[in-house]
VEXFILUM-105826 format. One record per atom (N, C-alpha, C): residue number from 1; x, y, z; atom name. Coordinates in steps of 0.001 Angstrom, whole numbers, padded with zeros to 6 digits. Atoms other than C-alpha are relative to their C-alpha. Example, Ala and Ser with C-alpha at 12.3 -4.5 7.8 and 13.67 -1.06 7.14 Angstrom:
REM residues 2
+--------+---------+---------+---------+--------+
! torvex !      px !      py !      pz ! kedren !
+--------+---------+---------+---------+--------+
!      1 !  000890 ! -001190 !  000000 !      N !
!      1 !  012300 ! -004500 !  007800 !     CA !
!      1 !  000900 !  001200 !  000000 !      C !
!      2 ! -000820 ! -001190 ! -000060 !      N !
!      2 !  013670 ! -001060 !  007140 !     CA !
!      2 ! -000770 !  001090 !  000730 !      C !
+--------+---------+---------+---------+--------+
REM end
This chain:
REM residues 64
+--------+---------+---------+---------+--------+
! torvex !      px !      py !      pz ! kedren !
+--------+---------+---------+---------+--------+
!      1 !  000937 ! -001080 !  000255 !      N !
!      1 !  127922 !  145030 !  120921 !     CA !
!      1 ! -001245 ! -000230 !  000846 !      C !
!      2 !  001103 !  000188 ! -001425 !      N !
!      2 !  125124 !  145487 !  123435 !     CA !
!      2 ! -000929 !  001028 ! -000780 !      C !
!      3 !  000701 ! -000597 !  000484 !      N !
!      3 !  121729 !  146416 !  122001 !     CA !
!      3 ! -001251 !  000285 !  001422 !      C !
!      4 !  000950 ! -000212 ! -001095 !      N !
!      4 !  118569 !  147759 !  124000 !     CA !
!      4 ! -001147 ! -000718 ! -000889 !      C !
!      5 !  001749 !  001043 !  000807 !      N !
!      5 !  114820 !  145454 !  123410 !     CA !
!      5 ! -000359 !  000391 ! -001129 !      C !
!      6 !  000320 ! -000279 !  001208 !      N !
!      6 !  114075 !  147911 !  120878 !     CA !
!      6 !  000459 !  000363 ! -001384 !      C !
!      7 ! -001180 !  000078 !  001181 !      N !
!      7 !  116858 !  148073 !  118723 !     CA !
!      7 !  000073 ! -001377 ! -000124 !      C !
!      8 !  000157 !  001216 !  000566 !      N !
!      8 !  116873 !  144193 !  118693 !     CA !
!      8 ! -001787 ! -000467 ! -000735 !      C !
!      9 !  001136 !  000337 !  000923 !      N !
!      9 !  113254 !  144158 !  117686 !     CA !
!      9 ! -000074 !  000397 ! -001275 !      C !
!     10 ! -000161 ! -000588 !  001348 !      N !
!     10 !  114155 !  146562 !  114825 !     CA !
!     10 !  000867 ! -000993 ! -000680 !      C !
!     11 ! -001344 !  001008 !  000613 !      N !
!     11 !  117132 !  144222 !  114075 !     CA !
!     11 ! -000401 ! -001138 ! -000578 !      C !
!     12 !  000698 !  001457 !  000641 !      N !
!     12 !  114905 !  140996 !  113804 !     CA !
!     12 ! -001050 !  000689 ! -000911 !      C !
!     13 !  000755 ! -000319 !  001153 !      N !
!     13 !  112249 !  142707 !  112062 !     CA !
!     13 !  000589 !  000280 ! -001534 !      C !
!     14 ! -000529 ! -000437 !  001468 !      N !
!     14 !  114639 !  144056 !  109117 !     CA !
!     14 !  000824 ! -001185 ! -000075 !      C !
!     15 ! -000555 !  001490 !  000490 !      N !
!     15 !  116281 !  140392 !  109305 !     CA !
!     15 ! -000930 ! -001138 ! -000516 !      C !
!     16 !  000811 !  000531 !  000181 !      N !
!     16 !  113273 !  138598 !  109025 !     CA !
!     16 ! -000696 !  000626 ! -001461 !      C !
!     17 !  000503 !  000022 !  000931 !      N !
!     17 !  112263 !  140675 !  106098 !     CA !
!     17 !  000677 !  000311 ! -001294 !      C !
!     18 ! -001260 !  000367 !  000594 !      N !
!     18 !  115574 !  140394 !  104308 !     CA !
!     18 ! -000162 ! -001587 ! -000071 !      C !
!     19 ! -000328 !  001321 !  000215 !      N !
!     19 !  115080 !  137096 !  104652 !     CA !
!     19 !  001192 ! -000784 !  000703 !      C !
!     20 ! -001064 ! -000093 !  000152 !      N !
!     20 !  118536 !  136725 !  106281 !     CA !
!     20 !  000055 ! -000748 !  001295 !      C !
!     21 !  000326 !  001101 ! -001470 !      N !
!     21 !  119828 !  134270 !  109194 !     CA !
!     21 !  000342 !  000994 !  000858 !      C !
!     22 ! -000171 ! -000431 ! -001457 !      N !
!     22 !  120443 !  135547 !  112599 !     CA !
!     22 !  000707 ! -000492 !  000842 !      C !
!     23 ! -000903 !  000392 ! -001609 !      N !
!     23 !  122672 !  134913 !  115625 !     CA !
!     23 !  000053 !  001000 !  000818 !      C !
!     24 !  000066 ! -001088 ! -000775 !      N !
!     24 !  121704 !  136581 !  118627 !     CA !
!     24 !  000540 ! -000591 !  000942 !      C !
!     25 ! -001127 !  000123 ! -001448 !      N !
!     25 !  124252 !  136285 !  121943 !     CA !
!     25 ! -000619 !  000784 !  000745 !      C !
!     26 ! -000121 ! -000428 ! -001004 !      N !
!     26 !  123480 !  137127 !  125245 !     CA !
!     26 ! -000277 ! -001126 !  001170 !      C !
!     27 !  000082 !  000756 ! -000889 !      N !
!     27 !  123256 !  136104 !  128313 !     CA !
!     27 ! -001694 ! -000596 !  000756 !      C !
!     28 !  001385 !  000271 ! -000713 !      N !
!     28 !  119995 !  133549 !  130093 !     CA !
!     28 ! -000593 !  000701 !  000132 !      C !
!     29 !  001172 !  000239 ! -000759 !      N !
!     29 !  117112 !  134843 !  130808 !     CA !
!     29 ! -000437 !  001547 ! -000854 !      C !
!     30 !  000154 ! -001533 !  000438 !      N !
!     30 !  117337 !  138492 !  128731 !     CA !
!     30 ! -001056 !  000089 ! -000883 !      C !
!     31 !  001101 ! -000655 !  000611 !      N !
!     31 !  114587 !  138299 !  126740 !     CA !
!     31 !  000334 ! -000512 ! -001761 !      C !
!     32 ! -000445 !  000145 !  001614 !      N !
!     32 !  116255 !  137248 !  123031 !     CA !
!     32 ! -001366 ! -001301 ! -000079 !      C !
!     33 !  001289 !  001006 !  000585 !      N !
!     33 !  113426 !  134138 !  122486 !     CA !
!     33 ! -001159 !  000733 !  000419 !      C !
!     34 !  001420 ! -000536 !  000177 !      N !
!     34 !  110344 !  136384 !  123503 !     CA !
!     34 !  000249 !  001165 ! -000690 !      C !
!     35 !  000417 ! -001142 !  001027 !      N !
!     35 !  111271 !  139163 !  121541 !     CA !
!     35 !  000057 ! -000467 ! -001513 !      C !
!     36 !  000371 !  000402 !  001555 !      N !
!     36 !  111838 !  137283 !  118150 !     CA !
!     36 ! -000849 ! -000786 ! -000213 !      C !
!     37 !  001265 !  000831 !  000261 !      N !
!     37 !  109125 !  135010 !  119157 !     CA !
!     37 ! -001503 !  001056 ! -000578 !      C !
!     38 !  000949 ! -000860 !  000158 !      N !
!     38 !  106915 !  138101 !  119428 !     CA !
!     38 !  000209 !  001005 ! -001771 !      C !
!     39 ! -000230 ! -000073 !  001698 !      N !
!     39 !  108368 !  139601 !  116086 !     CA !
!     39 ! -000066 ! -000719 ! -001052 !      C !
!     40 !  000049 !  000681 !  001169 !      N !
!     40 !  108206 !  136471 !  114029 !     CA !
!     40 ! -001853 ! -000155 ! -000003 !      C !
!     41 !  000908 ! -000083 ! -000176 !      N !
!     41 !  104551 !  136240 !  115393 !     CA !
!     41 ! -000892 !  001334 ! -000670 !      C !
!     42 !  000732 ! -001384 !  000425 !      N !
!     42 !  103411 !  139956 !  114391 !     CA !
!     42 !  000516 ! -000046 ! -001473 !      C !
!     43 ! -000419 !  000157 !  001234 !      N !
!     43 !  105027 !  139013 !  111111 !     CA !
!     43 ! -000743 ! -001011 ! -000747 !      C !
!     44 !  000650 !  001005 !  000685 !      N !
!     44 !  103219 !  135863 !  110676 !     CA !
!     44 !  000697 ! -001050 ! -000829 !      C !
!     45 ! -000930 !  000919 !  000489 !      N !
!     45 !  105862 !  134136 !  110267 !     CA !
!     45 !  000590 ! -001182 !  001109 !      C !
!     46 ! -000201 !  000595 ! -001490 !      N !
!     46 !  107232 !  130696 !  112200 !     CA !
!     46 !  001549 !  000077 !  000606 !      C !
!     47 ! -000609 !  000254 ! -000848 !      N !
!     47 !  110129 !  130576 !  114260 !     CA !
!     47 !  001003 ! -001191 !  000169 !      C !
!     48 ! -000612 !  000941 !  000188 !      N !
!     48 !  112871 !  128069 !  113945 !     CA !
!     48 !  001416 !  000420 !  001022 !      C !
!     49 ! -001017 ! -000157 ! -000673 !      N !
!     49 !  115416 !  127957 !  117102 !     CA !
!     49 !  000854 ! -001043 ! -000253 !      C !
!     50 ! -001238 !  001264 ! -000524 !      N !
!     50 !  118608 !  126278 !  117119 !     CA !
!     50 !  001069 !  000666 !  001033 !      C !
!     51 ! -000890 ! -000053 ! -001322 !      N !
!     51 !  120996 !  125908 !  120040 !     CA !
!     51 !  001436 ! -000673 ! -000158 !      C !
!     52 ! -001151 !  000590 !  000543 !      N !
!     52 !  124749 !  124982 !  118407 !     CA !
!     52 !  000272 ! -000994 !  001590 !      C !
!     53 ! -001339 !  000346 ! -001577 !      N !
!     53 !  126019 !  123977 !  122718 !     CA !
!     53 ! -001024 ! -001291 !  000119 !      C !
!     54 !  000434 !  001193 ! -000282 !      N !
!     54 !  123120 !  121040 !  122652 !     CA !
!     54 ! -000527 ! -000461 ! -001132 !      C !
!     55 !  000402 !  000816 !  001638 !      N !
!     55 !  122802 !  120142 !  119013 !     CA !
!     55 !  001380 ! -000693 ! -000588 !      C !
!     56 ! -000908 !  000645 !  000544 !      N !
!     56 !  124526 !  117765 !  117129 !     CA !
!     56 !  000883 !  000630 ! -001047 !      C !
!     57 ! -000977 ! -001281 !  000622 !      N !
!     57 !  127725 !  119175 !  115388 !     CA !
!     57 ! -000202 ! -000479 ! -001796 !      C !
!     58 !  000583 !  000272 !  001670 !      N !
!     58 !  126354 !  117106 !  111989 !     CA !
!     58 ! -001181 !  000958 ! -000164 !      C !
!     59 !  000985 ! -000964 !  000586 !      N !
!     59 !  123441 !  119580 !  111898 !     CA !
!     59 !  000140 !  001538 ! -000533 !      C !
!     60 ! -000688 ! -001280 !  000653 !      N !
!     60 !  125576 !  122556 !  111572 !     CA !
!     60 !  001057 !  000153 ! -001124 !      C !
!     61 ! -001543 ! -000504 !  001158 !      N !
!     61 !  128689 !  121612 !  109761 !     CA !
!     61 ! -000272 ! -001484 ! -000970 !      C !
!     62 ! -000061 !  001211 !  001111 !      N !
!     62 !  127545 !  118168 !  107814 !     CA !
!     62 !  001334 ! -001085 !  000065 !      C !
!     63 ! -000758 !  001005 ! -000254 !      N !
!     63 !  129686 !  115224 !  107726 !     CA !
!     63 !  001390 !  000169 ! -000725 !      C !
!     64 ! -000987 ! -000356 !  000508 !      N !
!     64 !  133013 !  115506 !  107458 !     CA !
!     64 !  000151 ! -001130 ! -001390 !      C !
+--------+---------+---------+---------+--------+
REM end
């Protein structure tokens, strides 16, 4: 599914105030960390990235 900047800002804004997690896909350089940086910011809220491809696989799935 392929969204445009301002349909993902609507998307994080009504996720962020749901409360609700997020996984956003796309490709380098498009813009997904300054637009939910800038939405969690105008929200007043902080920002917590994770990156599953350079994080340890105990932080997502717990020890077997």
């Amino acid at each position: 599914m392929s969204v445009t900047a301002k349909q993902l800002i609507e998307m994080v804004t009504a996720f962020i105030k749901d409360r609700a997690p997020l996984l956003i896909v796309g490709m380098p350089g498009c813009g997904k960390t300054d637009i939910t940086d800038s939405v969690t910011a105008s929200l007043d809220h902080d920002l917590i990235l994770e990156h599953p491809a350079v994080g340890d696989p105990t932080d997502f799935k717990g020890l077997p």
